[in-house]
C-alpha positions, 0 to 999 in steps of 0.5 A, a space after each residue: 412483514 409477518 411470517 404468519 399465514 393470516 398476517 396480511 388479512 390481519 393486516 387488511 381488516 385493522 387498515 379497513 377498521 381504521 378507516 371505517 373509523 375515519 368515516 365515522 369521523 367524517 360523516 357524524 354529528 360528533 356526538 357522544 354515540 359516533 365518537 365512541 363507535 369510532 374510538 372502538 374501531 379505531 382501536 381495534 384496527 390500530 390493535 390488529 396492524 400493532 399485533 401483525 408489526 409484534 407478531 402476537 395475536 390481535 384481540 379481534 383474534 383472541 375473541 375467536 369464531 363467534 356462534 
């Protein structure tokens, strides 16, 4: 899918993002606090599997190692 070397770890974390973000989903009280964390989450996994697909860095990437 992708010729870079971290393509498929890319690729794992927007998958367990975008699960993690289901969870959320399913367990919460659907108030304001859990669907905002889910949107956030699910957008950046969906960003990292878009950005494995296109080839381009994800913006969990571009942040970069943080101290």
């Amino acid at each position: 899918m992708s010729r870079r070397p971290n393509g498929m770890i890319t690729l794992a974390i927007g998958a367990l993002f975008i699960g993690l973000a289901l969870t959320v989903l399913m367990v919460s009280d659907r108030t304001a606090g859990p669907l905002l964390g889910a949107l956030a989450l699910g957008g950046l996994g969906i960003d990292a599997v878009a950005s494995v697909i296109q080839r381009r860095p994800s913006l969990l990437e571009r942040i970069g190692p943080l101290p």
